[in-house]
N, C-alpha and C positions, 0 to 999 in steps of 0.2 A: 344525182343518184349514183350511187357508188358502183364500180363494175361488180356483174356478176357472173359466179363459175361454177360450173357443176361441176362436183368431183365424181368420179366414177369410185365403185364400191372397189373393195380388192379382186372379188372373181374378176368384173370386168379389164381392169389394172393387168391383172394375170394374163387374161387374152390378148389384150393390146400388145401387151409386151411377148407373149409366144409370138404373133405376128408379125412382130417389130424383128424379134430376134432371128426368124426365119424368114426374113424379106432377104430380095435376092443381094443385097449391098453386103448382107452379113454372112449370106451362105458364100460368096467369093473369096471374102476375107478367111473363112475355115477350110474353105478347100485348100485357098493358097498353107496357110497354118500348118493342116494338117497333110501337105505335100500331094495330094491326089489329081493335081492336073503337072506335076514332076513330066511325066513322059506327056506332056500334049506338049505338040509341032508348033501350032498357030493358035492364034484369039477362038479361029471355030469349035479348036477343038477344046480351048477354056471353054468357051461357053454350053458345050454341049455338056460339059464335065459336070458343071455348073447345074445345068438343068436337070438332067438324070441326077444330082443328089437332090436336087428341090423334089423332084418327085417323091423320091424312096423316106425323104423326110416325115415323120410322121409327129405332131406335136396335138394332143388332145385332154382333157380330163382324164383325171385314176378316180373317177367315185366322186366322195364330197371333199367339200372344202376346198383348201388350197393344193391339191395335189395332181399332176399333172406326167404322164408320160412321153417321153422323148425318146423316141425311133428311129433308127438309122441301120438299114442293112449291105452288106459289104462283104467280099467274098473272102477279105481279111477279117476274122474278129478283131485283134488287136488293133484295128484302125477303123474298122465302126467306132470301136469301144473310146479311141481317142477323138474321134468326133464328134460325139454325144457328151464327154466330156469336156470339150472345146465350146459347145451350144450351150451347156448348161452354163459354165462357167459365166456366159455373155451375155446369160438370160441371169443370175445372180445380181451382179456387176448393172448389168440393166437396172433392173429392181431397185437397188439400191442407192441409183440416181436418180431415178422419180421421187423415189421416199425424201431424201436430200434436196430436191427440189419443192416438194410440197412443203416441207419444214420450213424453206427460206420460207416460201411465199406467205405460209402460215405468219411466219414472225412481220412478213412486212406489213401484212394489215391488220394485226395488233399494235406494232409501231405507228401505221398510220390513224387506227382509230384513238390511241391516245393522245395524239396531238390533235385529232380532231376535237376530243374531248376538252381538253389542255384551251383549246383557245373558244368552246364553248361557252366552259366554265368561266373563263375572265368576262368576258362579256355583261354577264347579270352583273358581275360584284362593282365592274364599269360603270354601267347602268345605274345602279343604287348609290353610287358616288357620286355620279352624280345630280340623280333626285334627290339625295341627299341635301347635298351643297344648293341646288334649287327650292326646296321645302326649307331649309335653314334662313336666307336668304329674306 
């Protein structure tokens, strides 16, 4: 029996990936990016930096469909603003490596079900050659 995989719809995809995007490995990566642990002293105080933007983090649905709000408040605008832009960006970027990745996977077992087919197929015509050659006979 051939493996099998649920694929999750796009909503769900969407969510997976908000939380993917806003796990703490990625919220480090933007803090560093967009400079806001600059003045911390020590690791405590990355990591506090860290935690207070996990919190103020806000990633939910806008309504229906695919649309989705990303919130960050900051007592700079201009670096909320490059934050949120920095999320998004990695939540795109994200997206666009799953889609890429389900494509491969899509083509490999199309490629694997025709070779399954492929050596089906010879089989009978095998067979009938030779019942053939034994009914001849």
């Amino acid at each position: 029996m051939p493996e099998l995989t649920v694929q999750p719809n796009d909503e769900q995809r969407i969510a997976m990936l908000g939380r993917v995007v806003i796990s703490r490995p990625n919220v480090e990566k933007i803090v560093q990016k967009a400079g806001l642990d600059a003045h911390a002293g020590s690791s405590a105080q990355r990591e506090a930096i860290v935690d207070s933007v996990m919190k103020t983090l806000d990633f939910r649905p806008a309504g229906r469909g695919n649309l989705y709000t990303l919130a960050f408040r900051d007592r700079d605008p201009k670096r909320a603003q490059e934050v949120v832009e920095l999320f998004t960006t990695m939540f795109i970027e994200s997206n666009k490596g799953s889609k890429a990745s389900d494509t491969d996977a899509a083509k490999r077992f199309i490629e694997e079900q025709i070779v399954t087919y492929e050596r089906s197929s010879r089989r009978p015509r095998a067979a009938s050659r030779t019942s053939a050659c034994v009914t001849s006979g």
